[in-house]
N, C-alpha and C positions, 0 to 999 in steps of 0.2 A: 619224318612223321607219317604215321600211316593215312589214312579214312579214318576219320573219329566218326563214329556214329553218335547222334542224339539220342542222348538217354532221360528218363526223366525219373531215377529213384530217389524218393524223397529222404530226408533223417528221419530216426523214429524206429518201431517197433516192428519186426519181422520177425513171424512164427516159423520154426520147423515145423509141417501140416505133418500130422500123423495120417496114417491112412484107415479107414474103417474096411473091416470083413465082412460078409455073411458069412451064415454056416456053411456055408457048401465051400467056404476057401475064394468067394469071386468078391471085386472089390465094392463095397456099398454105397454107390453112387446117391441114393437120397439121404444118409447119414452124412456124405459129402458136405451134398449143399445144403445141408443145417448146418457144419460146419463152418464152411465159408460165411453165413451168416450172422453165425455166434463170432468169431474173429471180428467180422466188420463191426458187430454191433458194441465191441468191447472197445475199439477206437484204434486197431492195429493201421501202421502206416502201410504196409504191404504181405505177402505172404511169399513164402519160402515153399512150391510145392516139390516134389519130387525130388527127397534128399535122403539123409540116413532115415531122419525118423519117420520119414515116410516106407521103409523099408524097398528102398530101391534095389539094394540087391538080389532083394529074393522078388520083384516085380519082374514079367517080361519086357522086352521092347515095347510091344503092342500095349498092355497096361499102363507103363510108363507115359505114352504119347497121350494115351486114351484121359490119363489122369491131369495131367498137364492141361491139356484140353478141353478140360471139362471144367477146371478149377479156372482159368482165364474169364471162359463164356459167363461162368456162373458171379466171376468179380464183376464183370458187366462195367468195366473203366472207373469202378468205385475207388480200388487200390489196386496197382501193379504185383504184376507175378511173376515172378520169377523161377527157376527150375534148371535141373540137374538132371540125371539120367544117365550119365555115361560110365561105364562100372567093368566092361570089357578088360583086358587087359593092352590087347594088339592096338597100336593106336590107330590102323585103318576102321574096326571095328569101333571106334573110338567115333571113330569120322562120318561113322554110318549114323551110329546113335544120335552123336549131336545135332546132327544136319535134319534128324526127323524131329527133334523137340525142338530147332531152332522152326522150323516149320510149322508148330503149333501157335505160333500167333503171341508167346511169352514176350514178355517186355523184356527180361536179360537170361541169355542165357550161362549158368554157372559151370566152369568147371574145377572140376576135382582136383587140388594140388597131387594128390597120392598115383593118382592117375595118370599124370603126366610122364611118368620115371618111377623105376622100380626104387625098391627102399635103399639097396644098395648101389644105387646110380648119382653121379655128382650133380652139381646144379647142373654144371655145363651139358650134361644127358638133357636134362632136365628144360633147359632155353633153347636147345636144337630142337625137341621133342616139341615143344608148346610153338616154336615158330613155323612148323610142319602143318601143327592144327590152326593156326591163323589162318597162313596161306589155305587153308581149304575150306574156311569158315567164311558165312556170308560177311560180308563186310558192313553191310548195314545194323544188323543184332550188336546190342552191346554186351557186352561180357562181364563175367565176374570170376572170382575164386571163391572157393571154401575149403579149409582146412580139415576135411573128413575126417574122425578117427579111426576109422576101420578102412581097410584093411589095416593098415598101418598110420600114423601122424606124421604129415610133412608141412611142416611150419616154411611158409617161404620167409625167405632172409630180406632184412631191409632193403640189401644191396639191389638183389633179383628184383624183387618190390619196386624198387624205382626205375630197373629199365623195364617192365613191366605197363608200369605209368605213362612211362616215357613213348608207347606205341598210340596212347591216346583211346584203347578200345577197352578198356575198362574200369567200370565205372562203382564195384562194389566188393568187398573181401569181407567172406565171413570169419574173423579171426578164435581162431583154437588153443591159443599159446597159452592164456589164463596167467599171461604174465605185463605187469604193465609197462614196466619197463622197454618191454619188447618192441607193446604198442606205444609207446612214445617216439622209438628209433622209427616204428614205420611210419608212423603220420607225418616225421620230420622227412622222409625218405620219398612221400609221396604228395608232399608238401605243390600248391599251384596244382594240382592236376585233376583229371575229372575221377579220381579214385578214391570209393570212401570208405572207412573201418569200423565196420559194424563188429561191436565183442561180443561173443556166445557164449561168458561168465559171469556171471552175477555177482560173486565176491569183489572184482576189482572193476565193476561196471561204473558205479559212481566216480572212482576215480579216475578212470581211463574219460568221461565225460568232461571232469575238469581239464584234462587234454587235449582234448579235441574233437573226440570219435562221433561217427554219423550217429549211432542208435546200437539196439541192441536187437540180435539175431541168436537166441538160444530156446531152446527146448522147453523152459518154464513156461514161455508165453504158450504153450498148450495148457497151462493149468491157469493163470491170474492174469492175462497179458494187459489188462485193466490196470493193475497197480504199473507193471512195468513203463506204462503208457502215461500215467500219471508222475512217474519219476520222470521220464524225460521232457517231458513239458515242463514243471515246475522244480529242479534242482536248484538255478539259479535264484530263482524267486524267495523260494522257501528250505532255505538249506537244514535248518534244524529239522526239519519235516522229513525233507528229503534223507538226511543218516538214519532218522528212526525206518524208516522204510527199508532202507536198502539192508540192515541189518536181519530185517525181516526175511529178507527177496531170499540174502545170503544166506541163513541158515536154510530156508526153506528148500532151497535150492539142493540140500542135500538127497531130496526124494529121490534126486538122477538116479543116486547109487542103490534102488529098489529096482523091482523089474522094470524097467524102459522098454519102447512104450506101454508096455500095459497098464500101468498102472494111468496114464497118462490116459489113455482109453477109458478108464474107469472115471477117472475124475471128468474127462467127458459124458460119461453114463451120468454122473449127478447131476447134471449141466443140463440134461436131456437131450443130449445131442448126437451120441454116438447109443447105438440098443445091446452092444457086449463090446465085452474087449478082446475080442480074437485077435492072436498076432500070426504073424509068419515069421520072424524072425528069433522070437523069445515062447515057452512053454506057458501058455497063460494059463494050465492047469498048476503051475507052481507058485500061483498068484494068491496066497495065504489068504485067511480072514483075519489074521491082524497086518499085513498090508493094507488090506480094505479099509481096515477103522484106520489103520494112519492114514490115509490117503479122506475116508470121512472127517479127519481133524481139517486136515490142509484145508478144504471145502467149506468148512466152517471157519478157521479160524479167515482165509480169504474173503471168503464174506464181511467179516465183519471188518477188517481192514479197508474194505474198500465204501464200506459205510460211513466209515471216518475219512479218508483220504477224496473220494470222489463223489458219492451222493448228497 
């Protein structure tokens, strides 16, 4: 067994942070930390900085750290942060990347299952490759995975998963699979260990909760993380509550397949939190005015669900 580092990420709700632009294309550090503040004040259990939806691949090194860094200081030990960053292909450059976000002071640092091994690579690529970045990874940072889907989707296998667990250095997976099944094999897989499975779907969120999973780690919590935060507190409690919600969450959920992030940026604009929704990653000039008003429904009808659910 390796060094187990001490981690402390709690159950509960982890947002994907989007990132906010100015005009000029530099990243908007005071939209930031309104950011960070609207998340705290919705009752999120930690944040997810420096991921897809923060458009990490079209971020530089320097941005990346700089964002990392700034989202940390601004949590100010309220809720842990965690973060990603490495998008290289070469796994040296892999080793560059992480060792400078592991450097920002993040509570865990994540990395990329896709990352680890080309798509056409076996696990066995895949477990040489990732024990390459151990060895050269501080040993005290705890670690995590997340199942990115870009470039490509790599679902780690229960099996991998367990001797994964089995090294003791990590302590959180943001799961992609949107199958529950999957996450039953892994939770059984990663069963005693200090690794927990946060799901990034809303559809089988409630169920994979009757299972076992730590919380929930997806992209919606950029728009209502309030209700999401109210379902994992109260499911057990209040189960009939809890299906009319999540039934909610689940349809709702389908905004994903709108422009992302943009539209997520906008529904921040209503928020008063973010001042436009410039992306780097997506055309925000294809950002419709009926996008807008669906995305004004969502806004409202969240309001008002969270009127009945939490106020």
């Amino acid at each position: 067994m390796l060094n187990q580092p001490q981690s402390h990420i709690p159950n509960g709700v982890w947002p994907t942070m989007v990132t906010p632009f100015k005009e000029n294309g530099e990243i908007d550090f005071f939209a930031q930390e309104r950011a960070v503040e609207w998340y705290i004040r919705h009752g999120v259990d930690g944040l997810f900085a420096v991921c897809q939806s923060s458009e990490m691949f079209h971020l530089s090194l320097e941005e990346r750290v700089k964002l990392a860094s700034f989202i940390k200081e601004k949590a100010a030990g309220r809720v842990p942060v965690i973060a990603s960053g490495h998008i290289s292909d070469d796994i040296e450059d892999q080793i560059e990347e992480l060792a400078a976000m592991a450097a920002t002071g993040i509570d865990a640092l994540v990395l990329i299952t896709n990352r680890v091994a080309r798509e056409d690579e076996s696990d066995d690529v895949w477990k040489i490759n990732l024990e390459k970045l151990l060895s050269r990874l501080p040993e005290e940072i705890p670690l995590s995975f997340y199942e990115c889907p870009y470039p490509y989707k790599r679902i780690i296998s229960p099996e991998l998963l367990r001797w994964c667990a089995s090294t003791g250095r990590f302590h959180f997976l943001k799961d992609t699979s949107c199958d529950a099944d999957n996450i039953r094999q892994k939770l059984k897989a990663v069963q005693d260990s200090s690794l927990k499975i946060y799901n990034a779907n809303s559809a089988t969120l409630l169920e994979t909760l009757r299972l076992g999973i730590a919380g929930y780690s997806g992209v919606m919590a950029n728009f209502h993380p309030d209700l999401y935060v109210w379902l994992l507190r109260n499911w057990e409690n209040e189960p009939n509550r809890a299906e009319t919600l999540i039934n909610f969450l689940s349809m709702t959920s389908l905004i994903e397949k709108q422009l992302y992030p943009v539209n997520a940026k906008y529904y921040l604009m209503l928020e008063g939190v973010f001042d436009n929704y410039y992306c780097r990653v997506k055309n925000h000039h294809e950002f419709t005015a009926t996008n807008r008003l669906e995305i004004h429904q969502l806004h409202q009808l969240s309001r008002q669900l969270s009127e009945q659910f939490i106020l």
